[in-house]
C-alpha positions in Angstrom: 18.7 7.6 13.2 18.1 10.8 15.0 15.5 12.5 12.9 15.6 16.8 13.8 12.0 18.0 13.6 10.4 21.4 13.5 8.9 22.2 16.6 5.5 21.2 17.7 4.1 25.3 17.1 5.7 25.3 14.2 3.8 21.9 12.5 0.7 22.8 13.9 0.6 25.9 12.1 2.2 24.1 8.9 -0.7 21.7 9.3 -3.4 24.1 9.7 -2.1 26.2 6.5 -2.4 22.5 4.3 -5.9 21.7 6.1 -7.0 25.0 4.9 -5.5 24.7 1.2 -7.0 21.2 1.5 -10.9 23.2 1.5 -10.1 26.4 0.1 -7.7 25.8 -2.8 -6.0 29.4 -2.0 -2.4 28.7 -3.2 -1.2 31.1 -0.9 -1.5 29.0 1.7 0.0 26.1 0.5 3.3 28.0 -0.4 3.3 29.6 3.4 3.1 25.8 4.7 6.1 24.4 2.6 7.8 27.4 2.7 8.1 27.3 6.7 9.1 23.6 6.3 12.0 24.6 3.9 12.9 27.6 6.2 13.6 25.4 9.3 15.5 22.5 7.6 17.3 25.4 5.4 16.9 23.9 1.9 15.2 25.2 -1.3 11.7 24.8 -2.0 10.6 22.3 -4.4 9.7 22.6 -7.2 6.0 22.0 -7.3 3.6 20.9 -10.3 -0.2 19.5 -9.9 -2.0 17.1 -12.1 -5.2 16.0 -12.4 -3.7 12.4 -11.1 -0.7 10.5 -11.8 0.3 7.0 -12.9 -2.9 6.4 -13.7 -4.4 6.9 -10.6 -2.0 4.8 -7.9 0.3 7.5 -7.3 -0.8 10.2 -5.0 3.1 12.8 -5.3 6.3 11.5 -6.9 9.5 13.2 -6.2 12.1 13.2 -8.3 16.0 13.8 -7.9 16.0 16.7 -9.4 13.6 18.4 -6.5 10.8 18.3 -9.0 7.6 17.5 -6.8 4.8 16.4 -8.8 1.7 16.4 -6.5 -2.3 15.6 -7.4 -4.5 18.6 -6.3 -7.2 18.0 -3.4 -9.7 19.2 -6.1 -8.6 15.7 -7.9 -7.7 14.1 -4.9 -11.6 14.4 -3.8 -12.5 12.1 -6.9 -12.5 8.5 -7.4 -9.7 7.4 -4.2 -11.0 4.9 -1.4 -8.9 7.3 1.2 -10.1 10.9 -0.4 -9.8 12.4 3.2 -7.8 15.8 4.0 -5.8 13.8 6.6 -4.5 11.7 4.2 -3.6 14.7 1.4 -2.0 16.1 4.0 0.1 13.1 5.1 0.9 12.6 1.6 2.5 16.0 1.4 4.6 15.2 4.5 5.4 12.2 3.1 6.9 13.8 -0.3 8.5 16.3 1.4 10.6 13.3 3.2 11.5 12.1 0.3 13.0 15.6 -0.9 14.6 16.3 2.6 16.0 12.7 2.8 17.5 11.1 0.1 19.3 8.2 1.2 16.6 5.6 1.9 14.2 7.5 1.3 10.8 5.5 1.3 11.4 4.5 5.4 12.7 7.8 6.4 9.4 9.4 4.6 7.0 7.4 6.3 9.4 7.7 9.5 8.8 11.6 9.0 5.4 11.6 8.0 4.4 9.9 11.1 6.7 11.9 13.6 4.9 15.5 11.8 1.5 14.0 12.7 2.1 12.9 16.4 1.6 15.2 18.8 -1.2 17.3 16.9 -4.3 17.3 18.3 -6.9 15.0 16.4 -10.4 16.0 15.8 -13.0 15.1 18.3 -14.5 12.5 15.9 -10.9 11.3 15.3 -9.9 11.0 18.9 -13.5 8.8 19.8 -12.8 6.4 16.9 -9.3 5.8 17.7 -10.5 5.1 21.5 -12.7 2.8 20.2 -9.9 0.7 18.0 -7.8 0.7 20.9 -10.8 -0.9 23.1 -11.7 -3.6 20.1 -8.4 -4.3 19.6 -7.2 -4.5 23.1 -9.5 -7.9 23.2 -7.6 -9.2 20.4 -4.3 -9.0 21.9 -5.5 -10.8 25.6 -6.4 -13.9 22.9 -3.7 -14.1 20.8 -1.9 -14.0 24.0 -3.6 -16.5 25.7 -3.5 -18.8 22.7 0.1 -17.9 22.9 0.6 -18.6 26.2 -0.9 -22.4 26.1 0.6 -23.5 22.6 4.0 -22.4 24.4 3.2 -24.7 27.4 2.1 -27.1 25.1 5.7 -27.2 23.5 7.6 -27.7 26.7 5.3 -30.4 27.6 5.9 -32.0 24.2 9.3 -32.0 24.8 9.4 -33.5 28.3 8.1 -36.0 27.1 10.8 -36.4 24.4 13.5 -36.5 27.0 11.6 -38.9 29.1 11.4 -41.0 26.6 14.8 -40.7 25.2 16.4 -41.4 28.8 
């Protein structure tokens, strides 16, 4: 599927305007930010509510079919999640926002989208060392895992050699 996205200019300053709604709670911002994203794809804007939480806590927004958005606020968000980080509010906005851009099959093209707004933005210095570092730890991982991969193959041809030598 060949997914049309705003221009990199365009959702770094969408992503700075939710950052900034993210700390200062100014609404103004937050309407700028999905009001550029429903300018480019040419759709109506959502209709947006905010709770305190919803389902009890698991649910971060729920769309609905209607174009009702309901969404939890950062000021909630901040309490009582594992994951209470701005990067992840702002994800899950993108990720709502799929789901009211694309209907049909919905939850993979929202995490599709999602991912393809937050590639190419430039991650915070702190962000960019840790990822560095999980690329180094888990680049020693893979050389084992293929390794073991490599002799439990050889292991199986052998295995069956021996079958055929045996059958013949």
């Amino acid at each position: 599927m060949r997914m049309i996205l705003p221009p990199i200019s365009h959702r770094r300053v969408i992503d700075r305007e939710l950052s900034d709604f993210f700390h200062t709670h100014r609404t103004s911002m937050f309407n700028r930010a999905i009001s550029r994203l429903c300018r480019f794809y040419s759709v109506r804007r959502p209709r947006i509510s905010w709770f305190e939480y919803l389902d009890w806590g698991k649910t971060a927004g729920k769309t609905y079919y209607d174009g009702r958005i309901h969404l939890v606020h950062p000021e909630n968000w901040k309490r009582g999640r594992v994951y209470k980080t701005e990067r992840m509010w702002v994800q899950m906005i993108y990720h709502e926002m799929a789901h009211y851009l694309f209907w049909t099959n919905a939850e993979s093209k929202a995490d599709l989208f999602m991912r393809r707004m937050v590639s190419g933005l430039r991650p915070a210095s702190r962000t960019r060392r840790a990822l560095a570092n999980a690329r180094r730890a888990s680049s020693g991982a893979r050389s084992v895992n293929r390794s073991r991969r490599t002799r439990a193959t050889t292991r199986n041809r052998a295995t069956k050699r021996q079958r055929r030598s045996r059958a013949a």
